[in-house]
N, C-alpha and C positions, 0 to 999 in steps of 0.2 A: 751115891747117886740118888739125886731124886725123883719121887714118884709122879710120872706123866699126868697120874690121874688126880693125884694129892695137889698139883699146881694148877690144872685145871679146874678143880675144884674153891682149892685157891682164891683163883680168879674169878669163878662166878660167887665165890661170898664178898667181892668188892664192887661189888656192879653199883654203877654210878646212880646216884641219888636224886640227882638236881632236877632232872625231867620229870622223873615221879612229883617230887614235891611241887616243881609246878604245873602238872596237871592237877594234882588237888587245889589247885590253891584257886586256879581258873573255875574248875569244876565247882568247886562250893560257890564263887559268884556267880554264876550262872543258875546251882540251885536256887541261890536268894533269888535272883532275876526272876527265876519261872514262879517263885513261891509269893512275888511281891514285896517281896521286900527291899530292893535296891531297885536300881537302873542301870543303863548303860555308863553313867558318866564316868564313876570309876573307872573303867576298864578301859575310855576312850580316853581319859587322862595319860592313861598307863601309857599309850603310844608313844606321847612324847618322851618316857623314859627307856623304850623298848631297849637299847644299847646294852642295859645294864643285866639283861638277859642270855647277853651275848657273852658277860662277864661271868655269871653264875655256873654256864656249860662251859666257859676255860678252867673254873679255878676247879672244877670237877672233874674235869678231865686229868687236867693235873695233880690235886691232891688223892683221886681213889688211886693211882697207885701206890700210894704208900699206906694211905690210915684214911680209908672211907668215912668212920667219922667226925675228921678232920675235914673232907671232903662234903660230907653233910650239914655240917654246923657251918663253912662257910658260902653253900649255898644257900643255906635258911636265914642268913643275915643276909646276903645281897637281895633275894626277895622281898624279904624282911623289909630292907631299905624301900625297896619299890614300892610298896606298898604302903609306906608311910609318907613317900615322895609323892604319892600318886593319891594319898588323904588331902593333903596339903593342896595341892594343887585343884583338890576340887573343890576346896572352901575355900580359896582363892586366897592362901596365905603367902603364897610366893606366886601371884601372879605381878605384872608388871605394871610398874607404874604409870596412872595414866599420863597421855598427853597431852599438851594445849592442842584443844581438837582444833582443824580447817573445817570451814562451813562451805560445800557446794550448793548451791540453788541444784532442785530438780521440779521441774513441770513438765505438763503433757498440756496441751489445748485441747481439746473437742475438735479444733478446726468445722465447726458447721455441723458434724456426723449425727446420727440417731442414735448411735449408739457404739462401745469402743471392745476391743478385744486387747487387753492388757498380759505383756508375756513378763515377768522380773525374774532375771537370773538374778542371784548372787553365789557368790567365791569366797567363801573366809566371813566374818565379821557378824552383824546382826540387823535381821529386815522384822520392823514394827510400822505396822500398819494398823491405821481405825481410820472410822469416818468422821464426816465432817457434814454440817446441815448444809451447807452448801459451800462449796472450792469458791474462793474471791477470786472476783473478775478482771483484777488487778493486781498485778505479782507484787508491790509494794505493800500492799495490805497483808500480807504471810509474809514479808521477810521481817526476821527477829525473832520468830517464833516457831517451836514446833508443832506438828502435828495434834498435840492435847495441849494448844492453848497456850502452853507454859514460855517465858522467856530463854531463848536458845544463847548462845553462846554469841557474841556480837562479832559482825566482822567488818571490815573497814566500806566504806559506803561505796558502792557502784554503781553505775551510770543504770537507770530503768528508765521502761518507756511503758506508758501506760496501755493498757489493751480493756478490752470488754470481753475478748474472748472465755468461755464458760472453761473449766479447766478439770480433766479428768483424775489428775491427779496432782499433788504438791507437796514439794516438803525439802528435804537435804539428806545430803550424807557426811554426817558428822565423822571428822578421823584426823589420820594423819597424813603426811606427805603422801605414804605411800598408794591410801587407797583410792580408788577411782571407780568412778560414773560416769555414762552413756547415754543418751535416749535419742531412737530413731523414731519416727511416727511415719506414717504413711497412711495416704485416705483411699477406703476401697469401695467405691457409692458412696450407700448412707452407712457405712461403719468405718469407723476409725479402728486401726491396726495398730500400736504401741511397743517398743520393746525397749525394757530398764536395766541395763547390764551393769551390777557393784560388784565390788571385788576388793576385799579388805586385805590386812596384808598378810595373812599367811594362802591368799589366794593363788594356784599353782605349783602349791607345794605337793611333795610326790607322795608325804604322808598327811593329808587334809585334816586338821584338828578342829571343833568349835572352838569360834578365837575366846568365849564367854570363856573357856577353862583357860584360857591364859591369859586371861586378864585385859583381852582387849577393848577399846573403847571403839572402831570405828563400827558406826550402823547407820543402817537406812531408814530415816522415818519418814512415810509417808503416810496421807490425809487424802484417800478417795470418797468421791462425790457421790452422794446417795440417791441423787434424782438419775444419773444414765445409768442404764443396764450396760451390765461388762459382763465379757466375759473374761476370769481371770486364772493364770497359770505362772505357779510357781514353780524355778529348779534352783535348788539349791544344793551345796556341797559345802560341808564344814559350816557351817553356820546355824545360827540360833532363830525361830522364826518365833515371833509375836503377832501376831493375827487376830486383831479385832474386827471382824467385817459384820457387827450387829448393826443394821439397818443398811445396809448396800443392799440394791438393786441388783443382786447375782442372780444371772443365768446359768453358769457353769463352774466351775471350781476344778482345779488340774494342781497336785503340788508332789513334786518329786521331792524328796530328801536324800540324798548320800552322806551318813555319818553327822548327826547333828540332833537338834532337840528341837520341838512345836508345839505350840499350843494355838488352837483354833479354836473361835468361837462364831459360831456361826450365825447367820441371818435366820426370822421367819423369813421361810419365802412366801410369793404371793403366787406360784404355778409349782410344779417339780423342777426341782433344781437337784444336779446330776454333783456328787463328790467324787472324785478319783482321785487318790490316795496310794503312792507307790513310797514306801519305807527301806531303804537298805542299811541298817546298824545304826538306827536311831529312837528315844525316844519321842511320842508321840500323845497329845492329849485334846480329842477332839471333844464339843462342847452340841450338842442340840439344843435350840432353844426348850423350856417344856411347854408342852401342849402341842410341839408340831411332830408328827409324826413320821416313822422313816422307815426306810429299809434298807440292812447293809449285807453286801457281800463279800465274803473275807475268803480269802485266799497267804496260806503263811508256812512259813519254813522257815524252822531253828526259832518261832518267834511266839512271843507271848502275845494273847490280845483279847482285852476285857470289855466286855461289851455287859451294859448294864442293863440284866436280861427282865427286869421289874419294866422298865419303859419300852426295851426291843426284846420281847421273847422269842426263841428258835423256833422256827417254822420251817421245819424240815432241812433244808442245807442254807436257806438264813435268819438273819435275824430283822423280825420288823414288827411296825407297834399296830396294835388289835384295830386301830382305823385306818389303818396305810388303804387300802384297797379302796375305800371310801370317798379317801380325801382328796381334794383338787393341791393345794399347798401340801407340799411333801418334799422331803429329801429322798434321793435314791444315792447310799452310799457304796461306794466297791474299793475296797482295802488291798494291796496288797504286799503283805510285809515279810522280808528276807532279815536274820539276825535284828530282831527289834520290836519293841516295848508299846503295845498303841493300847490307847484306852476309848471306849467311847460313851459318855455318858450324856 
C-alpha cells in the first residue's frame, strides 16, 4: 500500500513550472523597462502571439504528471518560441507586406473663424502631423503631395473646385480598402470646432495592437497652419503618433494614448500653453523647445518617467525650470501615466 504522505509529497515535487517561468520572464522585461533599457514594444508585440501562452499552460498541465521536466523543457521552448516571435515582429521581419495605399483628401476650412479647436481621433494605424508656413488656399495646390512637401502616392484625378478659403488643416489618409476618415466642422461665433475621426485596419479590434508592429502602412498625414491658434486634442488607441507641432500657434494640447508609441515636439509658445498628457501602456517621448521653460506634473502607476532634471529640477512635488515663475512664454505640463514609458526632455 502506498504512503498517503510519500504521494503527496510526490505531487508537490511536480508542481508545474510554466507560470513560474513566465513570470520570470515578464518580470525581467519589466526590470529592463524600469532600468531603461527596453520599452514597451516587445511586450506589446507579444499580444498578438498571446494564444501560444495558452499552449505553454496545456502542455504543462499535461506533461507534469508524468516527468516535470519534460513539462519544463516544453514550456521553455514555447516561450522560447514567443519570444523569438515576438523579436521578429518588432523589427518588422514578418510584418506584412505593404499595399498599394488609396489616397483620401482630408481638409478642414477656417470657414471665416478667429480661431479653431481641432479634436483627431484615431483607431489602428499612424497620425503625423507638422506645420506648414501656411495651408493653400486652394485644395489643388496640396493634392499630390504630403504634408513635408514630398511627392505622395498619385491617385486618379477628381473633379476640384477652387476656393480662397484659409485652411486649418490638410493632407490624407494613406491605406487601404479598409481604412477610413471623417471630418465634421461646425462654427461656434468666432471659433471654429473640427473633429478628424481615422481608423486603420486593425481599428475595433478587441485586442488593439500599434499597426507600426505589424507592418501597417495606413496613416494620417496632416499639415496645420501656423498663423491660427488651435486648440488641439488627440485620442488615440493602437496607434503610432508622430507630432511635429514646432511653430503652431497652440493654446492648449490634450493627447490620450491607449497602447501605442509618441513622440512630440513641441512649439515655443508665445503665452503659457497648458500639456495634458494621459498614458495607458504606452511609450511616450516628449520634446521642449530649449530655452523655454516649464513646469510638469506627474502623476504615475506601474510606470516609468524621466524627466530631464538638468533643464526641469524637482521642486518639491514638481518638476520645473529655475525661470518658470518669471516667464510670460512657458509650458505647464501635467502627465499622467498608467503601465508606460514617458520621457521628457
Amino acid at each position: 500500500m502506498s504512503d498517503p504522505k510519500a504521494s503527496r509529497a510526490a505531487r508537490r515535487s511536480r508542481r508545474k513550472v510554466g507560470v513560474p517561468v513566465l513570470l520570470i520572464l515578464v518580470g525581467g522585461h519589466l526590470l529592463l523597462f524600469n532600468l531603461g533599457l527596453t520599452s514597451w514594444h516587445p511586450l506589446l508585440a507579444a499580444f498578438t502571439l498571446w494564444p501560444l501562452l495558452l499552449v505553454a499552460i496545456g502542455l504543462d498541465l499535461v506533461l507534469a504528471r508524468t516527468n516535470r521536466w519534460l513539462a519544463a523543457a516544453a514550456a521553455v521552448l514555447v516561450l522560447g518560441g514567443l519570444t523569438l516571435a515576438t523579436a521578429r515582429l518588432h523589427d518588422g521581419r514578418w510584418s506584412r507586406p505593404p499595399t498599394e495605399d488609396l489616397r483620401t483628401p482630408v481638409e478642414v476650412p477656417l470657414q471665416g473663424a478667429d480661431s479653431a479647436r481641432l479634436v483627431l481621433e484615431m483607431r489602428g494605424g499612424e497620425l503625423r502631423l507638422s506645420p506648414v508656413d501656411e495651408p493653400p488656399t486652394t485644395p489643388a495646390e496640396h493634392r499630390g503631395q504630403d504634408p513635408s512637401g514630398t511627392s505622395a502616392t498619385p491617385t486618379p484625378a477628381e473633379p476640384v473646385v477652387a476656393s480662397s478659403e484659409p485652411l486649418v488643416a490638410t493632407g490624407a489618409l494613406f491605406g487601404g480598402s479598409k481604412a477610413r476618415v471623417s471630418v465634421r466642422c461646425v462654427r461656434c461665433g468666432s471659433a471654429l470646432k473640427a473633429r478628424i475621426n481615422g481608423r486603420g485596419r486593425r481599428g475595433g479590434h478587441l485586442i488593439v495592437m500599434p499597426d507600426m508592429l505589424a507592418g501597417s502602412n495606413d496613416m494620417l498625414r496632416l499639415a496645420l497652419s501656423r498663423s491660427v491658434p488651435l486648440d488641439l486634442g488627440i485620442d488615440a488607441e493602437g496607434a503610432g503618433l508622430g507630432l511635429d507641432l514646432r511653430g503652431l500657434n497652440l493654446r492648449q494640447l490634450e493627447v490620450e494614448l491607449d497602447v501605442g508609441e509618441a513622440r512630440m515636439l513641441l512649439p515655443a509658445p508665445d503665452r503659457e500653453t497648458s500639456l495634458l498628457l494621459d498614458a495607458g501602456f504606452a511609450t511616450v517621448d516628449v520634446v521642449v523647445p530649449e530655452g523655454v521653460p516649464a513646469r510638469l506634473k506627474v502623476r504615475s502607476e506601474l510606470s516609468s518617467v524621466r524627466i530631464d532634471q538638468e533643464r526641469f529640477p524637482r521642486n518639491g512635488r514638481v518638476f520645473e525650470s529655475p525661470t518658470y515663475e518669471t516667464a510670460d512664454a512657458r509650458w505647464l505640463i501635467t502627465i499622467d501615466a498608467e503601465l508606460s514609458f514617458v520621457r521628457v526632455r
